[in-house]
Structures are given as structure tokens and as C-alpha cells.
KOLPA-628046 format. One record per atom (N, C-alpha, C): atom name; x, y, z. Coordinates in nm, 4 decimals, always signed. Layout:
BEGIN
@atom->CA; east->X; north->Y; up->Z
...
This chain:
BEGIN
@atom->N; east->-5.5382; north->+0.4495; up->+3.3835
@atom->CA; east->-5.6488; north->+0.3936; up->+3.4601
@atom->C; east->-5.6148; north->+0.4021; up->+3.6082
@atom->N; east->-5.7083; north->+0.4608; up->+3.6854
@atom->CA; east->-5.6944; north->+0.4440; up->+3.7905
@atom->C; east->-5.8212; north->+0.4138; up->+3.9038
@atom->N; east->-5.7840; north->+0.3762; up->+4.0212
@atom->CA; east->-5.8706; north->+0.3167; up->+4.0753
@atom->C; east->-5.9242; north->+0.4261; up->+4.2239
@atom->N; east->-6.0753; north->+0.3997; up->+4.2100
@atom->CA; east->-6.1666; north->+0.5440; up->+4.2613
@atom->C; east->-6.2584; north->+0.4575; up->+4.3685
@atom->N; east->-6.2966; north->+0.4925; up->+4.4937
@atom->CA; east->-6.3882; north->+0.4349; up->+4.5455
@atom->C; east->-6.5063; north->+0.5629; up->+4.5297
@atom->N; east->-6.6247; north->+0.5123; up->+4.4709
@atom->CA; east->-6.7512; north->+0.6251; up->+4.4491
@atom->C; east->-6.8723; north->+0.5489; up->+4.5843
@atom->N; east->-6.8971; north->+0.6500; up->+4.6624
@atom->CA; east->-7.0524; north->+0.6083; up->+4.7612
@atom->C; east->-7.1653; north->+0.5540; up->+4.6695
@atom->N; east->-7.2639; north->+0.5161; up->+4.7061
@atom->CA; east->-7.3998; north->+0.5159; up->+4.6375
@atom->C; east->-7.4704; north->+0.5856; up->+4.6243
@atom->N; east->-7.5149; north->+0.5948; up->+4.5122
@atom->CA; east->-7.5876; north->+0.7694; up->+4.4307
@atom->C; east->-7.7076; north->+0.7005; up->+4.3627
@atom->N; east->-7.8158; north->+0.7906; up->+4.3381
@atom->CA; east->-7.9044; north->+0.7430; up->+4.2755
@atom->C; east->-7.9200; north->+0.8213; up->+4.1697
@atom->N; east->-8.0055; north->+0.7450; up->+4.0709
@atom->CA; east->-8.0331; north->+0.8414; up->+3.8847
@atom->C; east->-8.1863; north->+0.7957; up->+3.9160
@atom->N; east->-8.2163; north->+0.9032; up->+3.7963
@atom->CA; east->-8.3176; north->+0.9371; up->+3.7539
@atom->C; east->-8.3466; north->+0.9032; up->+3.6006
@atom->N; east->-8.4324; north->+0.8630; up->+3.4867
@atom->CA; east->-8.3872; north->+0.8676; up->+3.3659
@atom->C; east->-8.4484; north->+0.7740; up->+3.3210
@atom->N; east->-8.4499; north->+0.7317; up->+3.2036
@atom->CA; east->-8.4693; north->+0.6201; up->+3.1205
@atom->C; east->-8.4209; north->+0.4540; up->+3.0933
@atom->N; east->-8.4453; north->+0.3879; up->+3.1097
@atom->CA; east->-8.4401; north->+0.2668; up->+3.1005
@atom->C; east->-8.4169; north->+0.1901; up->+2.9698
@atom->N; east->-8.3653; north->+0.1339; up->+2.9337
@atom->CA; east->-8.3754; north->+0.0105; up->+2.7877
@atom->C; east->-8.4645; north->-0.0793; up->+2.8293
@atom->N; east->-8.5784; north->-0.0523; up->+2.7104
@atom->CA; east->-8.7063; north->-0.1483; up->+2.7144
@atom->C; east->-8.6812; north->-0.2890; up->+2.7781
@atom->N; east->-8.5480; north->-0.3441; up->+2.6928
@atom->CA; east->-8.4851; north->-0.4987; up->+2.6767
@atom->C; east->-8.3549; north->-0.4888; up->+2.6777
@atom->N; east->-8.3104; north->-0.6157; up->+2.7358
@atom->CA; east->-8.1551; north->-0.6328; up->+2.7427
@atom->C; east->-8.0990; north->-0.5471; up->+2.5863
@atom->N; east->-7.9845; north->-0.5499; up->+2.5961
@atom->CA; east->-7.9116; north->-0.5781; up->+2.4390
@atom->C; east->-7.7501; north->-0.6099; up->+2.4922
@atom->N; east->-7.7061; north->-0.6249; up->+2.3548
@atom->CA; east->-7.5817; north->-0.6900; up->+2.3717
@atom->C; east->-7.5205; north->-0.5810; up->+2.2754
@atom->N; east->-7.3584; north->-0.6593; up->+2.2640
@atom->CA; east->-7.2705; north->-0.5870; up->+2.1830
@atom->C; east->-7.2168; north->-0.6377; up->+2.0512
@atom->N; east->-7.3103; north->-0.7734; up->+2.0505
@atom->CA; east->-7.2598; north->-0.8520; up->+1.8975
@atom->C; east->-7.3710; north->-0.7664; up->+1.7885
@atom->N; east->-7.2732; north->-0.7963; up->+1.6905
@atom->CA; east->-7.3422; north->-0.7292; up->+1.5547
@atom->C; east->-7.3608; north->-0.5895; up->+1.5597
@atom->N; east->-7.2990; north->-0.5043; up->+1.6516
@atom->CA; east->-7.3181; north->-0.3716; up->+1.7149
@atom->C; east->-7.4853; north->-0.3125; up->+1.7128
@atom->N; east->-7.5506; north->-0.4223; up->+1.7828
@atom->CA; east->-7.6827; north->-0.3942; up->+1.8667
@atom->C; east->-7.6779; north->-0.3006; up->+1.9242
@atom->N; east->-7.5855; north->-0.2801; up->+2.0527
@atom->CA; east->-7.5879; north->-0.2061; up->+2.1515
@atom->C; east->-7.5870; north->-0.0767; up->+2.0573
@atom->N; east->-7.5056; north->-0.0155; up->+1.9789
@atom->CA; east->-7.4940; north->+0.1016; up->+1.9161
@atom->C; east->-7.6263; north->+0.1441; up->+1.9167
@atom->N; east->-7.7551; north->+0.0654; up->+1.8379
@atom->CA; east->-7.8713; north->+0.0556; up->+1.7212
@atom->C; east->-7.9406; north->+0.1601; up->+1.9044
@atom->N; east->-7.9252; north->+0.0197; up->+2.0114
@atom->CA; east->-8.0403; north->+0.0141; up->+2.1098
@atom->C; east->-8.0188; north->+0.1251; up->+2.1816
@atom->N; east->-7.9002; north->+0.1751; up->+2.2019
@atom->CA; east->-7.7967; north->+0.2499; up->+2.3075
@atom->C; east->-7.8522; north->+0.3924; up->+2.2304
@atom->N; east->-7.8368; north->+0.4125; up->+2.1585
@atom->CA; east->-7.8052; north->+0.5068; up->+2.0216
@atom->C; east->-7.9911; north->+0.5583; up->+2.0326
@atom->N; east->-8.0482; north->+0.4613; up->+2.0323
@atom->CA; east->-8.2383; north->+0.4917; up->+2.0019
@atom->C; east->-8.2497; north->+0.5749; up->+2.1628
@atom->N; east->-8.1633; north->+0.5362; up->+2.2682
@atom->CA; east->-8.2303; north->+0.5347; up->+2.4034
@atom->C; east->-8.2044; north->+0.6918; up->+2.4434
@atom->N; east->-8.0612; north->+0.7053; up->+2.3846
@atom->CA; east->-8.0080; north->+0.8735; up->+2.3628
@atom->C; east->-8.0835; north->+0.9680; up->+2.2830
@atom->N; east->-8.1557; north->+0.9528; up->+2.1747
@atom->CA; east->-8.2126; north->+1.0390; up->+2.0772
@atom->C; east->-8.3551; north->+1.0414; up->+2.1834
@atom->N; east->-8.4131; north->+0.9257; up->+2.2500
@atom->CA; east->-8.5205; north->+1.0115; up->+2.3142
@atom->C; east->-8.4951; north->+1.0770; up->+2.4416
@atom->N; east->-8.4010; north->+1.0504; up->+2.5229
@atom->CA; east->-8.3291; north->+1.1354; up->+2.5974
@atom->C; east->-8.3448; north->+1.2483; up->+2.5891
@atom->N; east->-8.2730; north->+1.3149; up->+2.4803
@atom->CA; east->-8.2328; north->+1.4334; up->+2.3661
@atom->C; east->-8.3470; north->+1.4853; up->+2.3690
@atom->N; east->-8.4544; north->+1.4573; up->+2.2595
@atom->CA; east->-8.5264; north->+1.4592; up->+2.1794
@atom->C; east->-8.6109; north->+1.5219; up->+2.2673
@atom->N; east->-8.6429; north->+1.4329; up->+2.4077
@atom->CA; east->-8.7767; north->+1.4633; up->+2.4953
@atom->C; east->-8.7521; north->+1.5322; up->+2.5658
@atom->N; east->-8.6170; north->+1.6005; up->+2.5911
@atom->CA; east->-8.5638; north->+1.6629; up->+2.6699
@atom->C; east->-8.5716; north->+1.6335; up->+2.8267
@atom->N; east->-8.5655; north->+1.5052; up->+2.8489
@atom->CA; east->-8.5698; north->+1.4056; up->+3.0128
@atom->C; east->-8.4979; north->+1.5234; up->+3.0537
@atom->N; east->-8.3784; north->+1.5758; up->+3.0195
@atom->CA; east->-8.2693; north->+1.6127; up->+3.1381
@atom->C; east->-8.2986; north->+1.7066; up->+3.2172
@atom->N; east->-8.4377; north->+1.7900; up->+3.1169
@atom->CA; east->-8.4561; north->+1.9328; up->+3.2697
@atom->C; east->-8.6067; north->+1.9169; up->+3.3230
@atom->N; east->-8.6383; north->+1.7406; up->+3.2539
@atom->CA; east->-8.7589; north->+1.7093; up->+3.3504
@atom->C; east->-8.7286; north->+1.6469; up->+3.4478
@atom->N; east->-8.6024; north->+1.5714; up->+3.5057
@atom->CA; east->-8.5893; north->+1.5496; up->+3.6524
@atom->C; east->-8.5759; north->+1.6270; up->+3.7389
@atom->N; east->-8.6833; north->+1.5935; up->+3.7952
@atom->CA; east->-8.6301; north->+1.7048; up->+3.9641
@atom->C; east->-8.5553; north->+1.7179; up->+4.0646
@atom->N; east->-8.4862; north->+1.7686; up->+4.1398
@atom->CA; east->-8.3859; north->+1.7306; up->+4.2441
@atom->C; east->-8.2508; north->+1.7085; up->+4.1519
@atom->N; east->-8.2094; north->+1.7593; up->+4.0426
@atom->CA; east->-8.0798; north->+1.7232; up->+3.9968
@atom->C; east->-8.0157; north->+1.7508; up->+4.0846
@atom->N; east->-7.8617; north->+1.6872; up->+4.0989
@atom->CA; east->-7.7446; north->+1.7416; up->+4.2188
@atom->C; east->-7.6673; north->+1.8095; up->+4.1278
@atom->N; east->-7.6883; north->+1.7950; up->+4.0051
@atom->CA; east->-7.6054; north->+1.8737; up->+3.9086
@atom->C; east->-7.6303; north->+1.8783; up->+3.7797
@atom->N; east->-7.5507; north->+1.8999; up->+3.6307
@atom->CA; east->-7.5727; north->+1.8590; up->+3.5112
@atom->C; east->-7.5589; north->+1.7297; up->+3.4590
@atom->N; east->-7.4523; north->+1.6898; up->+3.5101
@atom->CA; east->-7.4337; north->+1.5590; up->+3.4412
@atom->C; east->-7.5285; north->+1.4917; up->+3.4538
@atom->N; east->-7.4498; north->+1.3806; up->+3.3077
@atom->CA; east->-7.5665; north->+1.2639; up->+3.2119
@atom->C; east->-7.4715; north->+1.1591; up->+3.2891
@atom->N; east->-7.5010; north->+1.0426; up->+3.3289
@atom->CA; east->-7.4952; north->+0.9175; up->+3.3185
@atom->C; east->-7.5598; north->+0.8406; up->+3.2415
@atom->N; east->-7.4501; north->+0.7356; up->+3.1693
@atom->CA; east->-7.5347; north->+0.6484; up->+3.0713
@atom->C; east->-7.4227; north->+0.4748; up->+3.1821
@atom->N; east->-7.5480; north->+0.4040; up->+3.2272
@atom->CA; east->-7.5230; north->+0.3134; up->+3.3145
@atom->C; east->-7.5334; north->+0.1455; up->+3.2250
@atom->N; east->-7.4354; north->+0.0665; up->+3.2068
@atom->CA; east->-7.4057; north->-0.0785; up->+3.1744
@atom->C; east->-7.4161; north->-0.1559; up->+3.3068
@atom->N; east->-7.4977; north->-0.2284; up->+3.3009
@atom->CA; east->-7.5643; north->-0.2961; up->+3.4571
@atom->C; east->-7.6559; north->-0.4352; up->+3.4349
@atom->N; east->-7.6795; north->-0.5386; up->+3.4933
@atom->CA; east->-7.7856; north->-0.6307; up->+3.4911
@atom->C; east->-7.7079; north->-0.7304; up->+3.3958
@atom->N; east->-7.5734; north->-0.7157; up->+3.4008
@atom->CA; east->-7.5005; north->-0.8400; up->+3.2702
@atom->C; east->-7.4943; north->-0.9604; up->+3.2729
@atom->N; east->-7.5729; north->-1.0330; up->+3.1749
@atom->CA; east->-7.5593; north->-1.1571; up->+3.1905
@atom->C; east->-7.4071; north->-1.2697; up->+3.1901
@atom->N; east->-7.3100; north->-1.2120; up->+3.1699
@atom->CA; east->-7.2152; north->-1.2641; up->+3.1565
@atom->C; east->-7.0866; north->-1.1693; up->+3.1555
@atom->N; east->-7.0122; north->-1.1669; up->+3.0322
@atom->CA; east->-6.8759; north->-1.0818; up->+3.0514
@atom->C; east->-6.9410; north->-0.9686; up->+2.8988
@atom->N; east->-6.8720; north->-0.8728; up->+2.8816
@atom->CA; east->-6.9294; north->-0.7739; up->+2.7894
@atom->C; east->-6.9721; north->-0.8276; up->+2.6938
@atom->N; east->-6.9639; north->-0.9112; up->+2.6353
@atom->CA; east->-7.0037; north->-1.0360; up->+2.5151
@atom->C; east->-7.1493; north->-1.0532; up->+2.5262
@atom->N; east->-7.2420; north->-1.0821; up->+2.6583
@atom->CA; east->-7.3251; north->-1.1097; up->+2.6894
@atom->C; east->-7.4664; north->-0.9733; up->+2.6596
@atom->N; east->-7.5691; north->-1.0674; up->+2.7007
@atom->CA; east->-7.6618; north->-0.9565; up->+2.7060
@atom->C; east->-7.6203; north->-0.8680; up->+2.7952
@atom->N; east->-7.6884; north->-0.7277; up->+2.8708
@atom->CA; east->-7.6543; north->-0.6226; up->+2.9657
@atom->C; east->-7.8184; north->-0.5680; up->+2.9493
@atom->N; east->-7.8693; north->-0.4915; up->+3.0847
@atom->CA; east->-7.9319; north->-0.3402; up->+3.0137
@atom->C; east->-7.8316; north->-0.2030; up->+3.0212
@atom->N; east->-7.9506; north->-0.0774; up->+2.9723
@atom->CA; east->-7.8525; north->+0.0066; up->+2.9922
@atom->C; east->-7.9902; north->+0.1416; up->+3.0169
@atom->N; east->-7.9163; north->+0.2325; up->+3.0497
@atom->CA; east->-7.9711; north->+0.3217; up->+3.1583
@atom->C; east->-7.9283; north->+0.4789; up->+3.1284
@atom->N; east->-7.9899; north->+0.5718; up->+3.0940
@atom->CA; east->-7.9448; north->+0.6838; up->+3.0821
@atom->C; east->-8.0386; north->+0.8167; up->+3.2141
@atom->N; east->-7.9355; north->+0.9096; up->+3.2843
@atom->CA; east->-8.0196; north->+0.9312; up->+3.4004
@atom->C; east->-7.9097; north->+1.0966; up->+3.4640
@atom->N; east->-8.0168; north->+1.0968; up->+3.5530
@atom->CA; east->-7.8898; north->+1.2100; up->+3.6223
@atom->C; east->-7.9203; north->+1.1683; up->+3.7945
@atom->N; east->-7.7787; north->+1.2574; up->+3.8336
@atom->CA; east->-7.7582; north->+1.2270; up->+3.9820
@atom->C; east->-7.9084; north->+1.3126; up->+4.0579
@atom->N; east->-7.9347; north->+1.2194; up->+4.1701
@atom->CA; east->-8.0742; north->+1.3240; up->+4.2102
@atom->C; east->-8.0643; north->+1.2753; up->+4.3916
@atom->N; east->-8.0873; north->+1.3440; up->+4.4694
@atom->CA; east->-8.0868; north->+1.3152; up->+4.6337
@atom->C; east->-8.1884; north->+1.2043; up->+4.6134
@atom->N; east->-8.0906; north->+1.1148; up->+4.7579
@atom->CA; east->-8.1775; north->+0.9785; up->+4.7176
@atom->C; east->-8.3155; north->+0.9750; up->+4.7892
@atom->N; east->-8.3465; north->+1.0639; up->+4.8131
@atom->CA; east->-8.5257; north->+1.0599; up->+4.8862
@atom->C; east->-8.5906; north->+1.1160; up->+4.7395
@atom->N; east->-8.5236; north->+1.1551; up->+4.6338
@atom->CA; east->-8.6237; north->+1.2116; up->+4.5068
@atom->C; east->-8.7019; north->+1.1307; up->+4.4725
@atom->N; east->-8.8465; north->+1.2180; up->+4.4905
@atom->CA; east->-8.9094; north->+1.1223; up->+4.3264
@atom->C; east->-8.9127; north->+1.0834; up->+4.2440
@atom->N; east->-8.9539; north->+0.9939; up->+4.1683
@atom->CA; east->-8.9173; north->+0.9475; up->+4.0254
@atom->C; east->-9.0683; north->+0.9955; up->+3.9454
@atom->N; east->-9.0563; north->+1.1023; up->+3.8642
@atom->CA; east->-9.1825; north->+1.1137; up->+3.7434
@atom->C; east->-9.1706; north->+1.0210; up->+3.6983
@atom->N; east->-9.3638; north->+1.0662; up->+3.6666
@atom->CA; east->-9.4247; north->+0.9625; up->+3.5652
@atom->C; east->-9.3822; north->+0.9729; up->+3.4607
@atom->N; east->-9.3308; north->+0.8101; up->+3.4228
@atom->CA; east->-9.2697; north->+0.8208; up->+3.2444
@atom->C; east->-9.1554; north->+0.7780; up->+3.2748
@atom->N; east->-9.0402; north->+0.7942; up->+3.3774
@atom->CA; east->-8.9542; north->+0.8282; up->+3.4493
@atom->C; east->-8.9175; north->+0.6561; up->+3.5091
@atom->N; east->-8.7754; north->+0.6323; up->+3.5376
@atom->CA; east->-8.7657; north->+0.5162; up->+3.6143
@atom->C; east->-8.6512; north->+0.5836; up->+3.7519
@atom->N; east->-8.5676; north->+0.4918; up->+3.7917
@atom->CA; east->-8.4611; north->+0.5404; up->+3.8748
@atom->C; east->-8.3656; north->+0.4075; up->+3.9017
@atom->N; east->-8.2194; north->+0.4870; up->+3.9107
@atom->CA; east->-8.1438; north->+0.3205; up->+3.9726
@atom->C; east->-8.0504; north->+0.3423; up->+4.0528
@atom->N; east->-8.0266; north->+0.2498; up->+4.1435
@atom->CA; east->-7.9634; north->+0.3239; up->+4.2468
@atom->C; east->-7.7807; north->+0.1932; up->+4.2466
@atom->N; east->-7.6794; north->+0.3023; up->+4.2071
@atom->CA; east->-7.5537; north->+0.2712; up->+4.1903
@atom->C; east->-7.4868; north->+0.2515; up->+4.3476
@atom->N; east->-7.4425; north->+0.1202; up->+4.3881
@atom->CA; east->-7.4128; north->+0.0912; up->+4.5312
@atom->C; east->-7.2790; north->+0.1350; up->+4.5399
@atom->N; east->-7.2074; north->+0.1323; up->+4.6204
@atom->CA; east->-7.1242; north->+0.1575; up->+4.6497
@atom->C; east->-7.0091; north->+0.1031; up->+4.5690
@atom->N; east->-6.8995; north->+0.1023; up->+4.5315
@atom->CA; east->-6.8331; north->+0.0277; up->+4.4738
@atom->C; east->-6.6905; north->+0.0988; up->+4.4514
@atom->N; east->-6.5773; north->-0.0167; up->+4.4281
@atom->CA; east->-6.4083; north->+0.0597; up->+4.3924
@atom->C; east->-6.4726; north->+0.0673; up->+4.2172
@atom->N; east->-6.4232; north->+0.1453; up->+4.1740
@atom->CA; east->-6.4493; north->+0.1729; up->+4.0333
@atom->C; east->-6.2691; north->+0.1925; up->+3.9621
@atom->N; east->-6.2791; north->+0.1198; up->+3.8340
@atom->CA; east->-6.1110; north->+0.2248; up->+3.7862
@atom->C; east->-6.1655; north->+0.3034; up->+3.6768
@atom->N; east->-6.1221; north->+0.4415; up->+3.6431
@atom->CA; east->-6.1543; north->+0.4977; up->+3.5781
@atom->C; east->-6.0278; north->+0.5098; up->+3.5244
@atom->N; east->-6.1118; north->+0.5306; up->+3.3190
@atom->CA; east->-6.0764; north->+0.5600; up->+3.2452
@atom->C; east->-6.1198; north->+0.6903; up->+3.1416
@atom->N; east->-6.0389; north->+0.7660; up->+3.0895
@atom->CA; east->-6.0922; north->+0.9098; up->+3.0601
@atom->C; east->-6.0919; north->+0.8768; up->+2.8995
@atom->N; east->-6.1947; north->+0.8596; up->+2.8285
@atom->CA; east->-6.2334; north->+0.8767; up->+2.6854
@atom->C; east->-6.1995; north->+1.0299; up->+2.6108
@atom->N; east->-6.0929; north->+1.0277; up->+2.4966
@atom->CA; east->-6.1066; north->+1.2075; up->+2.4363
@atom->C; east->-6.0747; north->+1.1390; up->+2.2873
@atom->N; east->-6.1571; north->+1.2549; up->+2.2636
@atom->CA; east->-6.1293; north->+1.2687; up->+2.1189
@atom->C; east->-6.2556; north->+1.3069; up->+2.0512
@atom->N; east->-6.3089; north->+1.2534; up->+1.8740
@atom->CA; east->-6.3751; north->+1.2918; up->+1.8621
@atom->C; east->-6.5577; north->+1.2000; up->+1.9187
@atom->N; east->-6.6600; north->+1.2290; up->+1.9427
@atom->CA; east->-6.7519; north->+1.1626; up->+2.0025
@atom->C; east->-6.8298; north->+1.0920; up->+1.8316
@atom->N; east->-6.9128; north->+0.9634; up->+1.8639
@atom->CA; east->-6.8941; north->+0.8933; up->+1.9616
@atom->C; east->-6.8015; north->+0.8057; up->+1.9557
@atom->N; east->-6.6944; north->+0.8245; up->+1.8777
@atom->CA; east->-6.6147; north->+0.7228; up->+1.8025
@atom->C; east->-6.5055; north->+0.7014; up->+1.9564
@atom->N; east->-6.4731; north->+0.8215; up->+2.0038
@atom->CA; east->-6.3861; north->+0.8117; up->+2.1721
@atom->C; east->-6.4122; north->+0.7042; up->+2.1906
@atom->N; east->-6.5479; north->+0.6818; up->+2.2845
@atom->CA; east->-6.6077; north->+0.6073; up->+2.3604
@atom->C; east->-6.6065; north->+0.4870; up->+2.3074
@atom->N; east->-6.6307; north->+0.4692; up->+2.1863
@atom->CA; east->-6.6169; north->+0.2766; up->+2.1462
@atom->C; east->-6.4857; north->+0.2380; up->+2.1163
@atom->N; east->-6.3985; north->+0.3181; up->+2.1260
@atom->CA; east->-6.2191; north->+0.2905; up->+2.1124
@atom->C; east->-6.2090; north->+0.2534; up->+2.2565
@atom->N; east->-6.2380; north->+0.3635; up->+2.3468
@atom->CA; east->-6.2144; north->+0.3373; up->+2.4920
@atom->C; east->-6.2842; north->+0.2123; up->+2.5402
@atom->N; east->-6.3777; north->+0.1748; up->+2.5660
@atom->CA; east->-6.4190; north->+0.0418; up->+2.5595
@atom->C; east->-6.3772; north->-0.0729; up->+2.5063
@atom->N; east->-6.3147; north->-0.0898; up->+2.3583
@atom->CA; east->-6.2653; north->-0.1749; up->+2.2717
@atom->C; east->-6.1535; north->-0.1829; up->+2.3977
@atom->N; east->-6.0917; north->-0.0776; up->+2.4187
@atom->CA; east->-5.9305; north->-0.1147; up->+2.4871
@atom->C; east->-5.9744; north->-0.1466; up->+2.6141
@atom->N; east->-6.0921; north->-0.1226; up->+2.6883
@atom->CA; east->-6.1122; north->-0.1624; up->+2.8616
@atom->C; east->-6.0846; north->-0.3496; up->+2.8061
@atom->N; east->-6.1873; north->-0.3977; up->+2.7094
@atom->CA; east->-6.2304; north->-0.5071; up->+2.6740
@atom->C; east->-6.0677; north->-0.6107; up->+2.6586
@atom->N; east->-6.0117; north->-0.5299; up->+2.5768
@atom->CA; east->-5.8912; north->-0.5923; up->+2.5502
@atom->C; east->-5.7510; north->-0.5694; up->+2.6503
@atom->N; east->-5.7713; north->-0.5396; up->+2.7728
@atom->CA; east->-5.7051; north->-0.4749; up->+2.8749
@atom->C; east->-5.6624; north->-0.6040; up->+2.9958
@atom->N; east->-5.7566; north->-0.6993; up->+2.9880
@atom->CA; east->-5.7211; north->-0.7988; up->+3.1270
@atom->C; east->-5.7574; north->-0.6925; up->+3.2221
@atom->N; east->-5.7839; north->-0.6243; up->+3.2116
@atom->CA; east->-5.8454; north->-0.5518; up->+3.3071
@atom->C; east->-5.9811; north->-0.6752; up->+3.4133
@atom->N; east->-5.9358; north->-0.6123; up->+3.5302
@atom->CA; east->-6.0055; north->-0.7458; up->+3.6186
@atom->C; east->-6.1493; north->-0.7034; up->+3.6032
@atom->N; east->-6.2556; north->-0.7231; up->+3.6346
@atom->CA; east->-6.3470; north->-0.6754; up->+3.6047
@atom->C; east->-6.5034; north->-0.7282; up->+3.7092
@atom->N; east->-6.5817; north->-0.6465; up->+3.7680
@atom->CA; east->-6.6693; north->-0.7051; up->+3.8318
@atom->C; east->-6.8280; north->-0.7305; up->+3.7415
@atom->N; east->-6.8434; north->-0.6712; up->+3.6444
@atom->CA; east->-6.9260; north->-0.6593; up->+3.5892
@atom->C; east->-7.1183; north->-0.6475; up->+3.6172
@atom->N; east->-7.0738; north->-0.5670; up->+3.7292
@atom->CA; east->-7.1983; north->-0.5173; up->+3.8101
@atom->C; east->-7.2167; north->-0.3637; up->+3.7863
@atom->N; east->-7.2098; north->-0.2488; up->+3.8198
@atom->CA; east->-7.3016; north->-0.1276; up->+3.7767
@atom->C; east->-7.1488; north->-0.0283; up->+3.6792
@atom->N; east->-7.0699; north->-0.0481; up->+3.5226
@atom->CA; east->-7.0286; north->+0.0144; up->+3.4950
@atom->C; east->-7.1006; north->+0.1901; up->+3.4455
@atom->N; east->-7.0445; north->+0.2771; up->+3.4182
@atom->CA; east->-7.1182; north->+0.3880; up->+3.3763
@atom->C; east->-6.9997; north->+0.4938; up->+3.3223
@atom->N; east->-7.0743; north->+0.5767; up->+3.1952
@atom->CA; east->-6.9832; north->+0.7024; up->+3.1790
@atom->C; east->-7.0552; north->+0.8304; up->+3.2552
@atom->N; east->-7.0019; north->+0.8855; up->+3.1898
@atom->CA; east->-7.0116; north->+1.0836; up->+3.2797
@atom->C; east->-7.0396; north->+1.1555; up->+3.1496
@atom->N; east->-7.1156; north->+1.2272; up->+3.1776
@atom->CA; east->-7.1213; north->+1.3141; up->+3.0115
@atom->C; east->-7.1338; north->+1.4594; up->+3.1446
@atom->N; east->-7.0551; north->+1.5368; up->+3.1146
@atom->CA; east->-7.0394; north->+1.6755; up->+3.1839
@atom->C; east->-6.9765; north->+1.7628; up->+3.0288
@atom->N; east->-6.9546; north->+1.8827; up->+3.1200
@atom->CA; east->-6.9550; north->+1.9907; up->+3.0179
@atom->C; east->-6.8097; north->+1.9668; up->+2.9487
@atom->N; east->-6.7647; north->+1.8846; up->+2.9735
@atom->CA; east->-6.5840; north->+1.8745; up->+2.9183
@atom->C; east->-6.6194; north->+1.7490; up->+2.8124
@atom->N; east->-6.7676; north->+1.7344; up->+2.7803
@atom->CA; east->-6.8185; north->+1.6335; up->+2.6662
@atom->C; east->-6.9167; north->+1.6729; up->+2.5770
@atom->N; east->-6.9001; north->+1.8182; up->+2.5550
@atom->CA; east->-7.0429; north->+1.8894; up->+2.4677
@atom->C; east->-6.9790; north->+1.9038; up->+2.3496
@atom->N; east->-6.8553; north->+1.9587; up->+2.3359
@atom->CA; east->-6.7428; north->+1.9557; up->+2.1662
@atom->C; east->-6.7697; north->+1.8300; up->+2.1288
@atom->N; east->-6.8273; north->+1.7634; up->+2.0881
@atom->CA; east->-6.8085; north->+1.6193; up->+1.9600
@atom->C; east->-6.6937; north->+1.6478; up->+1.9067
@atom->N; east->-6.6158; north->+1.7332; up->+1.8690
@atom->CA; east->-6.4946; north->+1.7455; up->+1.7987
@atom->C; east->-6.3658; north->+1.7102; up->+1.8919
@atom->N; east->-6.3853; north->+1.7351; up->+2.0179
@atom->CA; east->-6.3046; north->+1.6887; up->+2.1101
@atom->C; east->-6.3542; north->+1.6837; up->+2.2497
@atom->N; east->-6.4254; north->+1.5609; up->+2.2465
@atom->CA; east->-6.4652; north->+1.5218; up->+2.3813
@atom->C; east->-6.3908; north->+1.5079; up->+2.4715
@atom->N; east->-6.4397; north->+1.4928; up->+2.6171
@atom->CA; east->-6.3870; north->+1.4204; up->+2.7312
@atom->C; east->-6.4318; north->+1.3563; up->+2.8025
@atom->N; east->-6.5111; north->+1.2046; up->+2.8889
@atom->CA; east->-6.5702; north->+1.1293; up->+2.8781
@atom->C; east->-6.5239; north->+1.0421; up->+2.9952
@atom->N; east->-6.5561; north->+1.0582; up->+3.1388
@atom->CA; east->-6.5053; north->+0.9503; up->+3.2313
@atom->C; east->-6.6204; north->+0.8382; up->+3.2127
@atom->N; east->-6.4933; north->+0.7089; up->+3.2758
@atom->CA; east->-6.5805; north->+0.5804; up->+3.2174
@atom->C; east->-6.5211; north->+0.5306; up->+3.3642
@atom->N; east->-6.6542; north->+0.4575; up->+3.4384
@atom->CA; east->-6.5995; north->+0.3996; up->+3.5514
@atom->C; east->-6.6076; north->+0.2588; up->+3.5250
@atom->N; east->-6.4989; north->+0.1760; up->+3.5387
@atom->CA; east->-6.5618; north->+0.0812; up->+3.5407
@atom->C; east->-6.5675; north->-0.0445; up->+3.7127
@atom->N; east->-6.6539; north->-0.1448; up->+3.7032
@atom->CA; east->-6.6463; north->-0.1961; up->+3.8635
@atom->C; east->-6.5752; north->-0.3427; up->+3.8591
């Protein structure tokens, strides 16, 4: 783990209707529905102004410590004067020290190990705009790679 200062960037993308949480593995059910229309509708080559490929999927709005409700946010990087299409939301990630942690293995099972261990880490934690990276070093499901910032 190490520690990254990132500027403020803005996304483009989809929204979670409603909070969810991580008891009873909700978040999977809600997180999991928000990706298949992602996918499905193909959002990623309807934003305009991408700065690049990457996916961000954003943990933000937490009511408490990861235990708690959260929303969550799936989007790509876009210049911050872009429009937002109709259908379309946007969120804008402030400035912040982030520590990153690199998720590998197989998907999506990486990513909820890597989390399990941020959770169980004492890791200090601000719990204001966390997010992963989905880039091209995360398209193998057989062996992902997966930065996770957290704030």
C-alpha cells in the first residue's frame, strides 16, 4: 500500500438508484445489477469527451465506516467542462491523498479479498470518495489487475 496524491477529475456514468450497504452481501446483488447495465447498454462508448479507457467504479456518500450504507457510481474520466448525456449522471472526485492498493488474481473474487483485507488493515481511513480502476491490465478475469484507491 502506498500513498498517492490524485487532482480532481470528473466521471461520467451511472449512478445507484439507492444507497446500499455491505451486510448480507447487498452491495454484490446492487453493485453487480449496476455493472451488467453498464455492460449491457454499452454506457462506455456513449460518453463523450473520454480522457481515456478506463472504468471507474466510485464508493462515496458513506454513512458511516464500510459497515454502513454508501452509494456507488460507475463512470469514466471526461474534461471537466464535458457534458453529461441524457440518461447519464456525473461526479466530480476532489482532490485527495489516496493509498493505493493493487487487487490480482482471479476477478471478481480479487477485488472482495482486497477489500476484506483494506477492512481488516487499521488502515486509517477518510471515508469520502474511495474508487477502483478497471484498465486494460483488468480484462483477463483469469488474472486480473485492479488499482483500488482508497481516501
Amino acid at each position: 500500500m502506498n500513498k498517492t496524491h490524485i487532482p480532481e477529475f470528473k466521471l461520467v456514468g451511472l449512478r445507484l438508484g439507492n444507497k446500499t450497504t455491505n451486510k448480507d452481501g447487498q452491495a454484490n446483488i446492487d453493485c453487480g445489477s449496476l455493472w451488467q447495465k453498464f455492460e449491457t447498454e454499452n454506457f462506455k462508448d456513449r460518453i463523450p469527451e473520454k480522457l481515456n479507457d478506463e472504468v471507474f467504479a466510485v464508493y462515496f456518500d458513506y454513512e458511516g465506516d464500510y459497515s454502513k450504507p454508501f452509494s456507488y457510481f460507475i463512470g469514466c474520466k471526461v474534461a471537466l467542462h464535458a457534458a453529461v448525456p441524457e440518461g447519464m449522471e456525473h461526479l466530480l472526485i476532489p482532490a485527495e491523498q489516496y493509498t493505493e492498493v493493487v487487487a490480482k488474481g482471479k476477478m471478481p473474487d480479487c477485488i472482495a479479498s482486497s477489500w476484506r483485507e483494506i477492512w481488516s488493515s487499521g488502515l486509517e481511513r477518510a471515508y469520502k470518495y474511495d474508487f477502483e480502476v478497471y484498465d486494460e491490465k483488468s480484462k483477463d478475469w483469469s488474472n486480473a489487475e485492479v488499482r483500488i484507491f482508497v481516501s
